[in-house]
C-alpha positions as CSV (number, residue, x, y, z in Angstrom):
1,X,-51.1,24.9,32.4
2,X,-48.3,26.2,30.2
3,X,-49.2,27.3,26.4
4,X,-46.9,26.0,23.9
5,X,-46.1,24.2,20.7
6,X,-48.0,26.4,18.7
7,X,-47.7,29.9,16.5
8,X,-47.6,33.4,18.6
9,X,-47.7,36.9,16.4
10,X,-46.0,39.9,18.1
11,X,-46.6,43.3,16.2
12,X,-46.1,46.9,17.4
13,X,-47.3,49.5,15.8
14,X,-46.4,53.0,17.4
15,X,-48.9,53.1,20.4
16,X,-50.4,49.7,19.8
17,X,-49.3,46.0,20.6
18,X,-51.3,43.2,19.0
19,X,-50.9,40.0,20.1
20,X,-52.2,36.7,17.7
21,X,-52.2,33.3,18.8
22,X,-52.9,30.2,16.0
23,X,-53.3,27.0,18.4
24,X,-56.3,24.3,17.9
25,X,-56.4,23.4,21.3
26,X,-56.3,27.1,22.6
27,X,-59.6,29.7,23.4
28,X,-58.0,32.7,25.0
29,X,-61.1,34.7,26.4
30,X,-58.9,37.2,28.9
31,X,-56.2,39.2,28.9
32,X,-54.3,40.5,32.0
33,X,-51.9,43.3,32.7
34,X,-50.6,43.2,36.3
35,X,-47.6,44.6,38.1
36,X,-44.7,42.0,38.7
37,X,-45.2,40.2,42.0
38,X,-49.0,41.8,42.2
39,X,-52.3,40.0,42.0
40,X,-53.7,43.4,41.5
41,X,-55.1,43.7,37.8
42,X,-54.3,46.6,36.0
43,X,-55.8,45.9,32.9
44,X,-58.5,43.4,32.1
45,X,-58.6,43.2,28.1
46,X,-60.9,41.2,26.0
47,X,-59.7,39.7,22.3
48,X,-60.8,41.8,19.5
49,X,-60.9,38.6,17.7
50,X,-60.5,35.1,18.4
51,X,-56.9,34.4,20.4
52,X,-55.9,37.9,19.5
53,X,-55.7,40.9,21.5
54,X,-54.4,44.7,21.5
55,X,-52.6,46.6,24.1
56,X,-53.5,50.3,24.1
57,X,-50.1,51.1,25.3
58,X,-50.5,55.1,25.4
59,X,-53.9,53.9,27.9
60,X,-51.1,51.5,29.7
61,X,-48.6,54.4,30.8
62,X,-51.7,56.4,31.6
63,X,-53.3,54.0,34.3
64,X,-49.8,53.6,35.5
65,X,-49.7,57.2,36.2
66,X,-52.9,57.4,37.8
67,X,-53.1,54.5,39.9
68,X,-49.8,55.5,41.2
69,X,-48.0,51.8,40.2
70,X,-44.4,52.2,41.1
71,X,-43.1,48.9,39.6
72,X,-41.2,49.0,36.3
73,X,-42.0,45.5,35.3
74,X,-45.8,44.1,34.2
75,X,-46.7,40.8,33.6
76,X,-49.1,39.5,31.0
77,X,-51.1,36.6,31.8
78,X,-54.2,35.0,29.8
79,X,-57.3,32.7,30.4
80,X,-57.3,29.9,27.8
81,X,-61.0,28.3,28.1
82,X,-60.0,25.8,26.4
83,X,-59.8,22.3,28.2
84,X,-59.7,18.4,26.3
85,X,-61.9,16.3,26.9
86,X,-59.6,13.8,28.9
87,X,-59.2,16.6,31.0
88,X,-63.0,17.0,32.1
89,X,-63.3,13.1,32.5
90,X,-60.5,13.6,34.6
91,X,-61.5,16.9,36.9
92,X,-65.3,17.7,36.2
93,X,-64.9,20.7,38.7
94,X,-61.9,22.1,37.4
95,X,-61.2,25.9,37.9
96,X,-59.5,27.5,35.1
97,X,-56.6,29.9,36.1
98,X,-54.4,32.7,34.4
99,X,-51.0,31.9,32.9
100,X,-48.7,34.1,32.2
101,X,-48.1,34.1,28.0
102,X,-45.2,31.4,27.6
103,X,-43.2,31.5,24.1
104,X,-41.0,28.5,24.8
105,X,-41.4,26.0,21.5
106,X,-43.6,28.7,19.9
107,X,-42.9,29.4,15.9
108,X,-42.8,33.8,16.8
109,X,-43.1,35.9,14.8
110,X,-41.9,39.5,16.4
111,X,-42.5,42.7,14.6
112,X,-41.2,46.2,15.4
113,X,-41.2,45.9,19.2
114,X,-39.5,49.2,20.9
115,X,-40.1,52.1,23.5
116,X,-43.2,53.6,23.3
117,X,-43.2,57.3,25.0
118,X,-45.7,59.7,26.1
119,X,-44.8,62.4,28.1
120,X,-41.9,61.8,30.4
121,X,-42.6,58.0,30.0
122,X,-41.9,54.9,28.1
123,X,-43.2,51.6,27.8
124,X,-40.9,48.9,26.3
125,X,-42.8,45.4,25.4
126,X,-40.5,42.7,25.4
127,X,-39.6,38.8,25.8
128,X,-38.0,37.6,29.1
129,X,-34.9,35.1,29.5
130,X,-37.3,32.9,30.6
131,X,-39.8,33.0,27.6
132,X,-42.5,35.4,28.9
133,X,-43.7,38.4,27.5
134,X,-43.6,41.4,29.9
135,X,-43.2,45.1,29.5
136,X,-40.6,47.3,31.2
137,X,-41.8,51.0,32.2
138,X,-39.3,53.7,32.7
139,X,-36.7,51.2,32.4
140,X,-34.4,50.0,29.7
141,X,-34.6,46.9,28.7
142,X,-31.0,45.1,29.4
143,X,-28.7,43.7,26.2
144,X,-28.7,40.2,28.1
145,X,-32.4,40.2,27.4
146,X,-31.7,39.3,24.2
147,X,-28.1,38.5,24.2
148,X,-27.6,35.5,26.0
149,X,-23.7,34.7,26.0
150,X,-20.7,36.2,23.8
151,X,-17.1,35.3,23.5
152,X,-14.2,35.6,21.9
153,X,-12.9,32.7,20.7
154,X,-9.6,34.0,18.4
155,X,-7.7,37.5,18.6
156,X,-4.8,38.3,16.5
157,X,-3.2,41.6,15.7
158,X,0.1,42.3,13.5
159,X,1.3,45.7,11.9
160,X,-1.6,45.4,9.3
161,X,-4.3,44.7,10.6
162,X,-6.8,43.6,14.2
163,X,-9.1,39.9,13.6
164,X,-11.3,39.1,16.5
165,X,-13.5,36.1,16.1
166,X,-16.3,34.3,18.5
167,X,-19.4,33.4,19.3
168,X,-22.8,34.7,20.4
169,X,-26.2,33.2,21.7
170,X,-29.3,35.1,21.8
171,X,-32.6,33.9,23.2
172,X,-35.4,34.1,21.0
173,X,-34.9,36.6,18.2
174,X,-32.4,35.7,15.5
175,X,-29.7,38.0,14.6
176,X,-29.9,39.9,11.6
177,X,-26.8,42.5,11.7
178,X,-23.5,42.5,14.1
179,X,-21.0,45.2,14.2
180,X,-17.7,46.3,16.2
181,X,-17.5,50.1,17.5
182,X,-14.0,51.1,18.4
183,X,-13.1,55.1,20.1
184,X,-10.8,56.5,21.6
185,X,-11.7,57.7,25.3
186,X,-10.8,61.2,25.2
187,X,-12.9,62.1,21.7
188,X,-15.9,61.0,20.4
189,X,-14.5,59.6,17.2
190,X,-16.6,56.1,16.7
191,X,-15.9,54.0,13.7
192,X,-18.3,51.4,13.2
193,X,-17.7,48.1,11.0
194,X,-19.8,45.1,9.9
195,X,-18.8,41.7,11.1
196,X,-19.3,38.6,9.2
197,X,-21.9,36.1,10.6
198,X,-22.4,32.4,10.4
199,X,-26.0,30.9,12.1
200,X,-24.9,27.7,13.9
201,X,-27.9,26.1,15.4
202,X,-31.4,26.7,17.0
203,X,-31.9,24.5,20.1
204,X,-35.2,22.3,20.0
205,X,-37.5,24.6,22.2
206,X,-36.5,27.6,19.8
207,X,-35.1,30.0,22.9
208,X,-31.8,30.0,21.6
209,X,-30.3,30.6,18.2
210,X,-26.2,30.3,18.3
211,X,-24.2,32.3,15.4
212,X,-20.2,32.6,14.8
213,X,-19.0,36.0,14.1
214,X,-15.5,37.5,13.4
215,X,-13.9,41.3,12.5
216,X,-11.4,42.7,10.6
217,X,-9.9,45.8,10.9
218,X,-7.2,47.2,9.0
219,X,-4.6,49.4,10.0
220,X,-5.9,52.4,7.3
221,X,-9.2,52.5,9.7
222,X,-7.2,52.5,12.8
223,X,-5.3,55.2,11.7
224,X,-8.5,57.4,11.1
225,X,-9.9,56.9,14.2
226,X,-6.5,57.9,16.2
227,X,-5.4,60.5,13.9
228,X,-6.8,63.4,16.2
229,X,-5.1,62.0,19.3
230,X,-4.7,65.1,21.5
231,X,-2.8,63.4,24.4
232,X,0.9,61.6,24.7
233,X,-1.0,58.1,25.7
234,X,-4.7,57.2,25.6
235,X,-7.1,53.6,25.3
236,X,-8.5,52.5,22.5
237,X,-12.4,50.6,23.4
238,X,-14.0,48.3,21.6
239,X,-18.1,48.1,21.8
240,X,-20.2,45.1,19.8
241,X,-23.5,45.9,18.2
242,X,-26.3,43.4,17.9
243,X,-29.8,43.9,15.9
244,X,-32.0,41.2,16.5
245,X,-35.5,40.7,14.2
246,X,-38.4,41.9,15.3
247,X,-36.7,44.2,18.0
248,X,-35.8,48.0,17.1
249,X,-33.6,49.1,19.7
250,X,-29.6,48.1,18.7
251,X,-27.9,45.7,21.9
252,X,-24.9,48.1,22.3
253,X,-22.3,46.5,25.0
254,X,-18.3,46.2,25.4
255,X,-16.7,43.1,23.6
256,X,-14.9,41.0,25.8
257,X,-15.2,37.7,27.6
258,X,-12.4,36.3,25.8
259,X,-11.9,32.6,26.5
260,X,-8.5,31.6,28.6
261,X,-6.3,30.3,25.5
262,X,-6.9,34.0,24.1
263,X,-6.3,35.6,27.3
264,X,-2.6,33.3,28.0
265,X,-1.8,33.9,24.7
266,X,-2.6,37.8,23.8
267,X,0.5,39.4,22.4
268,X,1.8,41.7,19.6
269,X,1.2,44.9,19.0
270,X,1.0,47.6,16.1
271,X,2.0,51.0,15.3
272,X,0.6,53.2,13.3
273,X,2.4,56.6,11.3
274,X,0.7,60.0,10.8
275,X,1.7,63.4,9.9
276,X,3.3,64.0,13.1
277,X,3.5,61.6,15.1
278,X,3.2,57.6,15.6
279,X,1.1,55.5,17.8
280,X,1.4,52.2,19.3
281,X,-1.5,50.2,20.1
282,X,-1.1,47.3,22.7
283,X,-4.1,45.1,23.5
284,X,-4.9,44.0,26.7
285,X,-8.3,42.6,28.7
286,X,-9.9,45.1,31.4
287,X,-9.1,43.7,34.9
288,X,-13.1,44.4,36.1
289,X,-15.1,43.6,33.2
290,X,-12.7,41.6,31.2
291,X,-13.1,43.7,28.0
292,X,-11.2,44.0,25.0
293,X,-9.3,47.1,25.0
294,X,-5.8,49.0,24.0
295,X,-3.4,51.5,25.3
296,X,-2.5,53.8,22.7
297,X,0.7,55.4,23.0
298,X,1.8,58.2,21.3
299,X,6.0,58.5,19.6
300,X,8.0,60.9,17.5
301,X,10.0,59.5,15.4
302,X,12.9,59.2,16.9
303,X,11.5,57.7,19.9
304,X,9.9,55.0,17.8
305,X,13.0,54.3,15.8
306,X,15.2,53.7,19.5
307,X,11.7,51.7,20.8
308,X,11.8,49.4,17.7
309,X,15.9,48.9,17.9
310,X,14.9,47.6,21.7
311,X,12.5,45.4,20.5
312,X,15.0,43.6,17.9
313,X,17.8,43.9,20.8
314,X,20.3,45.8,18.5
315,X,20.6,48.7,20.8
316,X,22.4,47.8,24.4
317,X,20.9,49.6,27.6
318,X,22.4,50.9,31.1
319,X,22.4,48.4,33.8
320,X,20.8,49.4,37.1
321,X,18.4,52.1,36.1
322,X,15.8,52.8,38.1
323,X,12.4,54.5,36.6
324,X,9.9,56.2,38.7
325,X,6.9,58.2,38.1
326,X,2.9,58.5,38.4
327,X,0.5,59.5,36.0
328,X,2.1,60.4,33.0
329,X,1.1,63.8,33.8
330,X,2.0,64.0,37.4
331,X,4.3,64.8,40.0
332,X,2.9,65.4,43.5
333,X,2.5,62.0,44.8
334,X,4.8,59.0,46.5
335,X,7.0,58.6,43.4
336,X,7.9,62.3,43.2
337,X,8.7,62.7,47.0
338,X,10.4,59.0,46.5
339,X,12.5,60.4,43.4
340,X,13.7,63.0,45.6
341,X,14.6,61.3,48.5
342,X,16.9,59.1,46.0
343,X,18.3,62.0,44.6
344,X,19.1,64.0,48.1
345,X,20.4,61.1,50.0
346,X,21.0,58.2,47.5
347,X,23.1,60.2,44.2
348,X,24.7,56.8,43.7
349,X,21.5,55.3,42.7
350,X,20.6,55.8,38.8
351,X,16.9,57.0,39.1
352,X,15.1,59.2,36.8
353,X,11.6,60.7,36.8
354,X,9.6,59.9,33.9
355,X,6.8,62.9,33.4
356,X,5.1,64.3,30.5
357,X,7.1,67.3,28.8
358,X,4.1,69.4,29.1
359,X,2.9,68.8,32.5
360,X,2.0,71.3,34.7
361,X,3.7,69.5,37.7
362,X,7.3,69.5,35.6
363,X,8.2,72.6,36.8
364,X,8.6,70.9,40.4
365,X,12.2,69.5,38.7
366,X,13.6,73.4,38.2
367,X,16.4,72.4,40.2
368,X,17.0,69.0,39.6
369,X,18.3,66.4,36.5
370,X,17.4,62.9,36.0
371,X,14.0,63.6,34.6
372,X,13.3,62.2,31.4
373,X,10.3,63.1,29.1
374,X,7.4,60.0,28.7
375,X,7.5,58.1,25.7
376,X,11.0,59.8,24.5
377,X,13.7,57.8,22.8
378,X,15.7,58.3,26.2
379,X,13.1,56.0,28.2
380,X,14.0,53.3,26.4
């Protein structure tokens, strides 16, 4: 017996859950709170009113506590008395069971649900992928909850200015706000940006609600968040920010899952001047997670005046050069002893170690030339 095709009212407030249910052919008489994959009843709750109920949940993380449950997910199920009348013709002896609370095809209507805490725990009340209401204790709550799928769809990025475009499909809730985070990894220097959003569709057992969204960053706020660059190279992330209605706590993840035609065709790159120094950004996708990201890499000026003649092929290069290094910051590894092997026994060879100017390690090349600083003009 599944409940559905009728009204369900979610509201939190603080320590309390109340849960309404407006069905003619429904008579909810019982409420139960068990652990997940228990028979065992922790709670036993009867409606204050008719189809309505309210979780104590500050009583909830107590009885956890002191009947020792270690699971971090409840169900809820419920009695509904109710039976038609073809139903009795049919099965005069039937035995009315729990089911747990299903919200497929339900018209919700989900207010202020978050973490409740009390003491060292929380309680979270929430709405499973597969349309059932539950609770999580101790445990957040994952973003794919809510967020079903996301992905980029369009990327572009010139010397003015980042646009990222795509899709996202969340179960249940609607969206009511989407932004893009971007920091650099070595400071916490988050800039944070609305995105534009355009609701699609709503499928017909109202579990999923599809939107468009897209992002446009210029180069001004690019150039504010890397202006305090301490290092010769670092990478620029890029998080997306989803609020949902009804639901308090923000769906914080890394954008990515770009669709293949973005991935074949990612290219260009931008660079940005400050006071002292410039700094290329180049987009790429992680290799693990497949998330948007870019390597930021830091130029004086003369350096990005030789790097930019490269690019338009007006400056000629040797032939036969040979680059090694490591880290940008290192020299203690297989290229260094490599580079010296070349230089000892190989002079003939055109090899040069590439290594930050103010490494620590650069003082293992006292006695030797054909060391180049990273990211100088001579590199190129």
């Amino acid at each position: 017996m599944i409940i559905s095709n009728f009204a369900i009212s979610l509201v939190q407030t603080d320590d309390q859950l109340k849960i309404s249910v407006a069905n003619e052919e429904t008579k909810l008489t019982k409420l139960f709170i068990s652990p997940v994959y228990s028979e065992k009843k922790l709670q036993t709750l009867d409606p204050v009113h008719e189809n309505e109920f309210c979780i104590d949940l500050k009583k909830l993380i107590k009885d956890l506590n002191q009947q020792q449950i270690n699971s971090n997910k409840l169900d809820i199920q419920v009695l509904n008395d109710y039976v038609s009348a073809s139903v009795l013709d049919d099965e005069k002896n039937l035995e009315i069971q729990p089911v747990r609370l299903n919200l497929k095809k339900a018209d919700l209507r989900v207010e202020n649900l978050h973490a409740y805490s009390y003491g060292t725990d929380f309680i979270t009340p929430y709405i499973t992928r597969n349309g059932f209401l539950a609770f999580s204790f101790n445990a957040a709550v994952p973003d794919s909850t809510y967020v079903r799928q996301e992905t980029i769809s369009s990327f572009s990025i010139d010397n003015e200015s980042i646009n990222i475009s795509g899709n996202v499909t969340t179960n249940f809730l609607k969206v009511k706000k989407i932004s893009i985070d971007f920091y650099l990894r070595s400071i916490d220097n988050t800039c944070q940006l609305p995105g534009k959003l355009e609701f699609l569709s709503t499928n017909k057992n109202l579990t999923r609600n599809r939107y468009n969204f897209s992002f446009h960053i210029s180069k001004a706020e690019l150039a504010d968040t890397v202006e305090n660059i301490d290092y010769i190279r670092d990478v620029l992330d890029f998080d997306i920010s989803v609020e949902v209605e009804g639901y308090n706590e923000i769906l914080e993840h890394r954008l990515g899952r770009p669709r293949a035609a973005v991935k074949q065709s990612l290219r260009g790159n931008m660079i940005l001047k400050t006071a002292d120094f410039n700094v290329e950004l180049t987009p790429y996708f992680t290799l693990k997670g497949n998330n948007l990201a870019m390597y930021c890499n830091v130029f004086n000026d003369e350096a990005i005046a030789t790097y930019k003649k490269v690019l338009e092929k007006k400056l000629s290069k040797e032939d036969n050069v040979w680059l090694i290094g490591e880290k940008s910051n290192k020299a203690q590894d297989n290229g260094y002893f490599f580079f010296k092997y070349l230089r000892k026994n190989h002079p003939e060879i055109n090899a040069y170690y590439v290594i930050d100017e103010i490494s620590l390690d650069r003082r293992n090349f006292e006695t030797m030339d054909h060391v180049v600083a990273f990211n100088s003009a001579e590199t190129f």
